[in-house]
C-alpha positions as CSV (number, residue, x, y, z in Angstrom):
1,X,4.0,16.9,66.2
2,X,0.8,15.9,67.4
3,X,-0.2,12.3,66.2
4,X,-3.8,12.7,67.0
5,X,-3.3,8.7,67.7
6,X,-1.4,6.5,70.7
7,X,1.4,5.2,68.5
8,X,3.5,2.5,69.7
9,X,6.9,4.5,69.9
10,X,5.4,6.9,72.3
11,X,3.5,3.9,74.6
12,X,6.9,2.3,75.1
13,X,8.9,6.0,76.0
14,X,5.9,6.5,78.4
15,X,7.1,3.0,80.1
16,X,10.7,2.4,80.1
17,X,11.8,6.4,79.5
18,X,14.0,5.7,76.6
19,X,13.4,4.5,73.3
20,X,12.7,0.6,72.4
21,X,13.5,-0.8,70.0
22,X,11.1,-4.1,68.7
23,X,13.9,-7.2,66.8
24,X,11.8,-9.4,64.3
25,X,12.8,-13.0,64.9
26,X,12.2,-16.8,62.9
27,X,12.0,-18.9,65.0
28,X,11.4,-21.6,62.1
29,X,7.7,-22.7,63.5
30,X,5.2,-23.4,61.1
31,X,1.6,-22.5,60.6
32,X,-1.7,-25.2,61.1
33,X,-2.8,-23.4,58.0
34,X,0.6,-24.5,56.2
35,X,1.7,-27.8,58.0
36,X,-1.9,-29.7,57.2
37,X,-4.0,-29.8,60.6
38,X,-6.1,-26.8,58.8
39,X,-4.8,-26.5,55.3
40,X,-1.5,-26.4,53.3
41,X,-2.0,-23.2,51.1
42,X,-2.1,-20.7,54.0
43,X,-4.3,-17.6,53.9
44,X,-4.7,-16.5,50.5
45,X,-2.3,-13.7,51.0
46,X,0.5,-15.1,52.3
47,X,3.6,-17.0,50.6
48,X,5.8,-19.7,51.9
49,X,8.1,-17.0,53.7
50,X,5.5,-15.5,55.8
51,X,6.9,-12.8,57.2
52,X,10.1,-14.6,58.3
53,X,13.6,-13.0,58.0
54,X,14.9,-16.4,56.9
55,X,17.3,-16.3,59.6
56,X,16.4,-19.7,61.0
57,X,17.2,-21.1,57.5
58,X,20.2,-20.0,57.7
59,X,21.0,-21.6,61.1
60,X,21.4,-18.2,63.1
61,X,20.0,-19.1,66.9
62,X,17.4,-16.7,68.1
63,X,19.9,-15.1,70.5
64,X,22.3,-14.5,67.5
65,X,19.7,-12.9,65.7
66,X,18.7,-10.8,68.8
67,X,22.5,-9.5,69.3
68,X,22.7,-9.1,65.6
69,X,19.6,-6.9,65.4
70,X,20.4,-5.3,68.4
71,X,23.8,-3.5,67.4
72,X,21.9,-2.4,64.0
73,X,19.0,-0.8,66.3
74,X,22.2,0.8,68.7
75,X,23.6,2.5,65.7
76,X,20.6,2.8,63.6
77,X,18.0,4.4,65.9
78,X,20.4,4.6,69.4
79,X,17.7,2.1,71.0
80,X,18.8,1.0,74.6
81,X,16.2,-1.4,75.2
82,X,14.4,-3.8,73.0
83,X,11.3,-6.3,72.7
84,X,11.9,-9.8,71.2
85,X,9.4,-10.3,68.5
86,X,8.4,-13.9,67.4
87,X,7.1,-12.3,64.3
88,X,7.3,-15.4,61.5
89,X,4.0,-17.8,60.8
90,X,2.3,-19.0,65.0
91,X,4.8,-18.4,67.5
92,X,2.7,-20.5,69.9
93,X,2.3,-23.4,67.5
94,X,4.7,-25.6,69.5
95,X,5.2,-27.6,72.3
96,X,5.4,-25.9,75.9
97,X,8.8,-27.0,76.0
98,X,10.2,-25.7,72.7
99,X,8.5,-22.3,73.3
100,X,9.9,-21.5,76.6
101,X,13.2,-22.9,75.3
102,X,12.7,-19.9,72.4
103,X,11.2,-17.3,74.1
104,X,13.8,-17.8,77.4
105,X,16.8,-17.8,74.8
106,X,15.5,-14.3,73.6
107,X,15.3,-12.9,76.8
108,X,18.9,-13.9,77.5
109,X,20.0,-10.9,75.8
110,X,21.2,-8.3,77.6
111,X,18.5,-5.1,76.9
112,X,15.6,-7.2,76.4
113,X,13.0,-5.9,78.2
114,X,9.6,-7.4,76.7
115,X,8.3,-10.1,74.3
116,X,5.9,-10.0,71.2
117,X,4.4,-13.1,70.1
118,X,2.9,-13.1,66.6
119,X,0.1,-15.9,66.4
120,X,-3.0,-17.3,65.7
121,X,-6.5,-17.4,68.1
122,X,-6.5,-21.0,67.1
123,X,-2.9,-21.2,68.2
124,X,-2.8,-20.7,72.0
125,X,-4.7,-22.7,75.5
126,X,-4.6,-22.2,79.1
127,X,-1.0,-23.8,79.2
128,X,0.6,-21.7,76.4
129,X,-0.7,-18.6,78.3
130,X,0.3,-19.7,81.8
131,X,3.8,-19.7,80.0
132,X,3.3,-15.9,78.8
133,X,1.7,-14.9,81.8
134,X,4.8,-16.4,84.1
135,X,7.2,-13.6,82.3
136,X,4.5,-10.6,82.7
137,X,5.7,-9.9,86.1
138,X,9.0,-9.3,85.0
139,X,8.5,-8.0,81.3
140,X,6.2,-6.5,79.0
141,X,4.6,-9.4,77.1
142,X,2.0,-8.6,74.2
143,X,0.7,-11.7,72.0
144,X,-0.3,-10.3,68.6
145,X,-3.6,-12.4,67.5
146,X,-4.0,-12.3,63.3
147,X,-7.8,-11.8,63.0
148,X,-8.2,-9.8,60.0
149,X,-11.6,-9.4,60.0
150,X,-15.1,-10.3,62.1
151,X,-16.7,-11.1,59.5
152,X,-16.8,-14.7,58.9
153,X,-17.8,-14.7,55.4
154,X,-14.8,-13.1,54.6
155,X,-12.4,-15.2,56.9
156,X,-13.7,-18.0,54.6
157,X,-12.8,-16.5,51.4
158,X,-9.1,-15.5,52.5
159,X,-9.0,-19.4,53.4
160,X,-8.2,-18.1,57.6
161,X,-9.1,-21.2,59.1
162,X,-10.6,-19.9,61.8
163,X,-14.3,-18.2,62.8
164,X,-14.7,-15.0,65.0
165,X,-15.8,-17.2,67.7
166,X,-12.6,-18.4,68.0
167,X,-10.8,-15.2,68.5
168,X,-13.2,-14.2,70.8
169,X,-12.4,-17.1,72.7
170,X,-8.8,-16.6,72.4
171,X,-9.1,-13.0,74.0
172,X,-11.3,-13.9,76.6
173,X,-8.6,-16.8,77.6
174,X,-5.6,-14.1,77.5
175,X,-7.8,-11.3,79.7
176,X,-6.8,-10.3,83.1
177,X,-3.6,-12.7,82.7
178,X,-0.9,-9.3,82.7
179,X,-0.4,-10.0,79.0
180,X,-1.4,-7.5,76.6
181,X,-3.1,-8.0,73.6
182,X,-2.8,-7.1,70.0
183,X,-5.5,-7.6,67.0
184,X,-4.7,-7.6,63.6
185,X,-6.8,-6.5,61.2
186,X,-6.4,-6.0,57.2
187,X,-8.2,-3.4,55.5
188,X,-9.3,-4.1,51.7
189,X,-10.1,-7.5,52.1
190,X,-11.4,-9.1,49.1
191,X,-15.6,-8.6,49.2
192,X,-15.1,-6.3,51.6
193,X,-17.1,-3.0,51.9
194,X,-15.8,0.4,53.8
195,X,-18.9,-0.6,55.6
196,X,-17.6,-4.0,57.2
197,X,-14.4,-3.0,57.8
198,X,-16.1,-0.2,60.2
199,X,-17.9,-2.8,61.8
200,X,-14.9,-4.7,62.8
201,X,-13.1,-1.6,63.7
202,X,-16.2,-1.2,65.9
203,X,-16.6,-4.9,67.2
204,X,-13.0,-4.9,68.3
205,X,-13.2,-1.3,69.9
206,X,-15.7,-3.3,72.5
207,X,-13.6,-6.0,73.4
208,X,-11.2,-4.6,76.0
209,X,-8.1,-5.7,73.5
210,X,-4.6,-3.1,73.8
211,X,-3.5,-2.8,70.6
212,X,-4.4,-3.3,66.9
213,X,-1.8,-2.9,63.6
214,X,-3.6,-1.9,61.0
215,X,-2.6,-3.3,57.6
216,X,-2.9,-2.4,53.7
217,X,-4.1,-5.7,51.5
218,X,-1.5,-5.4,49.0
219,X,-0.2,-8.4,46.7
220,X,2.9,-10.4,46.9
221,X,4.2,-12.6,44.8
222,X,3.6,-17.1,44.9
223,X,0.3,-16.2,46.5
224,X,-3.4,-17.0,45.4
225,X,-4.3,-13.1,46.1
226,X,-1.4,-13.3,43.3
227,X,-3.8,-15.3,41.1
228,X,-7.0,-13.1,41.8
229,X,-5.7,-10.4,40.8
230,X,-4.1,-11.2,37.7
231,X,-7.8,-12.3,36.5
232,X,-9.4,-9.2,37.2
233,X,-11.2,-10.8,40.5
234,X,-9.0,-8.4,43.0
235,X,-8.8,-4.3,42.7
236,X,-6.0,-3.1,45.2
237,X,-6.9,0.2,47.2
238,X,-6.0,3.2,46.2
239,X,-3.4,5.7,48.4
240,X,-6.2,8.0,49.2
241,X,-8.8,5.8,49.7
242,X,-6.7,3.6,52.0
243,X,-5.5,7.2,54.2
244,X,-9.6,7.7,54.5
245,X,-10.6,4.4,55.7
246,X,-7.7,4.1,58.1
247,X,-8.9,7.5,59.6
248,X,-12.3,6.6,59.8
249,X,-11.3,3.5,61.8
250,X,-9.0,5.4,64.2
251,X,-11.9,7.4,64.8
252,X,-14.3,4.5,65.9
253,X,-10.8,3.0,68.0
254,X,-10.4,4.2,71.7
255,X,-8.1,6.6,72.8
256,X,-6.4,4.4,75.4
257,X,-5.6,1.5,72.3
258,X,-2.3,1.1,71.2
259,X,-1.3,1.7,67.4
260,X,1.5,-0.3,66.5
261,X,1.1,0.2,63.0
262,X,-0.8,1.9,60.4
263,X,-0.3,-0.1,57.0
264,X,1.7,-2.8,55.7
265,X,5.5,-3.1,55.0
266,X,6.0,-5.1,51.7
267,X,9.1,-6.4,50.7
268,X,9.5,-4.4,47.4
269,X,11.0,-7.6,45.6
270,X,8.0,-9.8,46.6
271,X,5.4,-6.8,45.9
272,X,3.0,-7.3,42.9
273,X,0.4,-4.6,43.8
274,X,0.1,-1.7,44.6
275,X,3.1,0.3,44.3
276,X,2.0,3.0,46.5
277,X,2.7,0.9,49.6
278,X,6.1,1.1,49.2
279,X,5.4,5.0,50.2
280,X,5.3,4.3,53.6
281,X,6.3,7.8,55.2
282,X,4.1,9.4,52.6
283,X,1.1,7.5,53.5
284,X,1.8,8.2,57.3
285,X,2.2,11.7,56.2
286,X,-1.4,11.6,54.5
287,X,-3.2,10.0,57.3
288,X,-1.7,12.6,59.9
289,X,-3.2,15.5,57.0
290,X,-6.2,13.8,56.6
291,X,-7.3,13.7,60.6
292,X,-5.7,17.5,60.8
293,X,-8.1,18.1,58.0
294,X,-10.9,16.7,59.5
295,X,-10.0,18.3,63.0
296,X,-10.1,14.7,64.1
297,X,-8.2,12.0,65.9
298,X,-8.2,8.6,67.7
299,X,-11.6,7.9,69.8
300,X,-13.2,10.9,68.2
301,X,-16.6,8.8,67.2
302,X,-16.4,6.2,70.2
């Protein structure tokens, strides 16, 4: 089947000539928007697991977890080769020493053949990314910058922490280093218009960056997006209207970019709203329908 996008399954095939398999791992770092050098409440949508397995809680080492996840993969999807992905809270908010103690213990795996490091732009300097770019000789490395938005306004009122400028920054520090980069963005922001979200698809489709994951705002449980939309103050997209917007941006997105992913992937006992996220094949489904449809794919407006 034709994708009509450059989806992250194929990218690796094309490299390594078998599938690859990514392994989520918690590392137990923290956040500056959790610990207190920014904030302590985080962004707005996330809760105190943030996207951690809870496997460091539960005092399994990151090559443990790694092994663990590896056999699943084996069985699950027959993956030969796999990336390590530091995927919980700012996997560059540490010490030199601690990360390459973390990120080397990964790659001590037999199979591992690439890191993904899940982070903020306020979370990385020249002598985190000399680290990353000392492995990109010898393994694929992405770093995955959360931006969520351009638009500063809105970075505000999801409590981020950080400006544009600093992500700008941030990418301009990682360029022409062998490292690839990632952007994050979340569509259905609170205050946000189909309008502005456009305009950051468009801003980031001018900034040389590799990749993007594309994610649904949906509500979790123990958050204050929780809160908001309890009162009233926050409407959750709709299935269809979330398949359209996510086209439009592919559209404005360049051919060459990487799509690691398309919409979220709630944990359905921490999900409040909406329950059509939880559809996940049937909302890839819809967005592969909706470009046929529209005879469209990725880069068509660029």
């Amino acid at each position: 089947m034709d994708k009509r996008y450059t989806d992250y399954n194929t990218y690796l095939r094309r490299i390594f000539g078998c599938r690859v398999q990514k392994i989520s791992i918690d590392a137990g770092l923290t956040c500056p928007n959790r610990d207190g050098r920014i904030g302590t409440g985080g962004c707005i949508y996330c809760n105190a697991r943030g996207s951690g397995t809870g496997a460091f809680a539960q005092g399994i080492p990151v090559a443990e977890q790694v092994v663990r996840s590896k056999a699943l993969m084996a069985r699950r999807y027959k993956a030969t080769k796999y990336i390590a992905y530091f995927q919980s809270f700012s996997n560059t908010y540490a010490p030199v020493s601690v990360l390459k103690r973390l990120y080397d213990e990964a790659l001590t795996v037999p199979g591992v053949v690439g890191l993904a490091i899940g982070t903020r732009p306020d979370c990385v300097d020249g002598e985190i990314l000399d680290l990353l770019e000392s492995y990109a000789n010898r393994y694929l490395v992405w770093i995955e910058y959360g931006l969520q938005s351009v638009h500063d306004q809105t970075l505000r009122q999801i409590n981020r922490g950080h400006d544009f400028d600093c992500f700008q920054k941030a990418v301009a520090l990682t360029q022409n280093r062998g490292i690839k980069i990632c952007s994050h963005l979340i569509l259905g922001l609170p205050g946000e218009t189909g309008e502005m979200m456009l305009n950051t698809a468009e801003t980031i489709a001018r900034m040389g960056i590799d990749g993007v994951k594309l994610h649904l705002m949906y509500v979790v449980k123990g958050t204050a997006l929780e809160t908001l939309y309890q009162q009233g103050h926050y409407r959750c997209m709709e299935q269809q209207e979330y398949v359209d917007i996510v086209c439009d941006v592919l559209e404005l997105l360049p051919e060459e970019m990487v799509i690691q992913r398309l919409t979220g992937d709630p944990h359905p006992q921490e999900l409040v709203a909406p329950i059509w996220s939880l559809q996940k094949t049937q909302t890839f489904l819809m967005i592969q329908k909706t470009l046929e449809n529209r005879n469209s794919r990725q880069g068509k407006n660029v």
